[in-house]
C-alpha positions in Angstrom: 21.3 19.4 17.8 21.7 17.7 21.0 18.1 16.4 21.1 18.5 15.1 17.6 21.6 12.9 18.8 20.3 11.4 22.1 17.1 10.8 19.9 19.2 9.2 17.1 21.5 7.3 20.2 18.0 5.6 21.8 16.4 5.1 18.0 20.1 2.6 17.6 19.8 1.2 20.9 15.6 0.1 20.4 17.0 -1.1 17.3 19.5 -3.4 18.9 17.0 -5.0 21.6 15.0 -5.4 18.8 16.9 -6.9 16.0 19.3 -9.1 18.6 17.1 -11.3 20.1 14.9 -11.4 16.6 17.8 -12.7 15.0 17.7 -15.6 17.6 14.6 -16.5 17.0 14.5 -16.1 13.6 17.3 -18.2 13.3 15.6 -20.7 15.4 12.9 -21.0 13.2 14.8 -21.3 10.0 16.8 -24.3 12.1 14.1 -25.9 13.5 15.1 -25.8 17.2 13.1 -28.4 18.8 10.7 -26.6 21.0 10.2 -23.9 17.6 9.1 -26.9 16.1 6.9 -28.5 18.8 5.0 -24.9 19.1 4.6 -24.8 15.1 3.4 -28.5 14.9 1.0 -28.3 18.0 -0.5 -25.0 16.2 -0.9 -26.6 13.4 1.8 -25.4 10.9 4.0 -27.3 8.7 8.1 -27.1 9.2 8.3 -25.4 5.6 6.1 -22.8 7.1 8.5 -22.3 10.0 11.3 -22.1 8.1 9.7 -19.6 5.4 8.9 -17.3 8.3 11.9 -17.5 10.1 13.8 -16.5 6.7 11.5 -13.6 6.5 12.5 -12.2 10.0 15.8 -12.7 9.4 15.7 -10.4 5.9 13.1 -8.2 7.5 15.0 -7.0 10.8 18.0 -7.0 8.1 16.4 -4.6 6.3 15.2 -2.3 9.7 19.1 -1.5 10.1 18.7 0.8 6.4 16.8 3.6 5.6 15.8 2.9 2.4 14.3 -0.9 3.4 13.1 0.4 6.8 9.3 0.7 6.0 9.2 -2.8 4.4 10.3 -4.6 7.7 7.8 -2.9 9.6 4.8 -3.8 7.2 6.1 -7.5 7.2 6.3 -7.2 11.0 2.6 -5.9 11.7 1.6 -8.8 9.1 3.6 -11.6 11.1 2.7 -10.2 14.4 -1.1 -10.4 13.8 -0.7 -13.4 12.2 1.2 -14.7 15.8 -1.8 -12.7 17.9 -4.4 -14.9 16.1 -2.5 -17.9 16.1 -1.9 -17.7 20.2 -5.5 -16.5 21.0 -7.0 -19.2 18.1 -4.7 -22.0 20.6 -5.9 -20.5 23.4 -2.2 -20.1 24.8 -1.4 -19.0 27.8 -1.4 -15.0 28.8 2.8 -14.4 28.3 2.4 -15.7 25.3 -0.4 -14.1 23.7 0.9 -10.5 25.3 4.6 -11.2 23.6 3.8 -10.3 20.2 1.7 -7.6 21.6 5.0 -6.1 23.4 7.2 -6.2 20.3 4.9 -4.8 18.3 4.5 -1.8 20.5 8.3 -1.9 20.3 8.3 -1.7 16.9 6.3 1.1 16.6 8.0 2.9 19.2 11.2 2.4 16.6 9.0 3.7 13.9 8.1 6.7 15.1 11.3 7.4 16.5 12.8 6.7 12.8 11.2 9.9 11.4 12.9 12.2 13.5 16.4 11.1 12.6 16.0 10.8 9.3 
């Protein structure tokens, strides 16, 4: 029993560090924060396009925080953070940014394994 609650009390806190600072930038996407939007138009991507996929983090990292829509944020994640590894390599970006979306994702799946021993 005790394993199962300091698993469950880590599983809560990976969620937090990872659904906090998505939430900023999601948000920052879906408002077009100025350096959001200098990144997305030197890449190549419209403002609609920002927006749309800022939207879709937000739901997405909503949906991490309920068992039932878990497994649906992290296919949308692994989509979105291959899309962001191709888009930084394709841009030839610099190495932080190319090993960021590598970091969350390994984040992620940390999260997801650690899902299917609390539930």
């Amino acid at each position: 029993m005790q394993k199962k609650i300091i698993i469950t009390i880590v599983y809560w806190l990976l969620v937090a560090a990872f659904v906090i600072p998505g939430y900023l930038f999601g948000f920052q996407k879906l408002f077009a924060e100025p350096r959001k939007l200098a990144d997305f138009t030197r890449w190549g991507y419209s403002t609609a396009s920002m927006r749309f996929l800022g939207l879709g983090e937000i739901a997405a990292l909503t949906s991490l925080l309920f068992t039932a829509t878990r497994y649906a944020c992290f296919i949308f994640f692994c989509i979105i953070l291959a899309g962001a590894i191709y888009t930084h390599t394709k841009n030839n970006d610099g190495k932080k940014q190319m090993m960021t979306p590598i970091i969350v994702w390994a984040h992620m799946a940390v999260i997801f394994i650690l899902s299917n021993f609390i539930n």
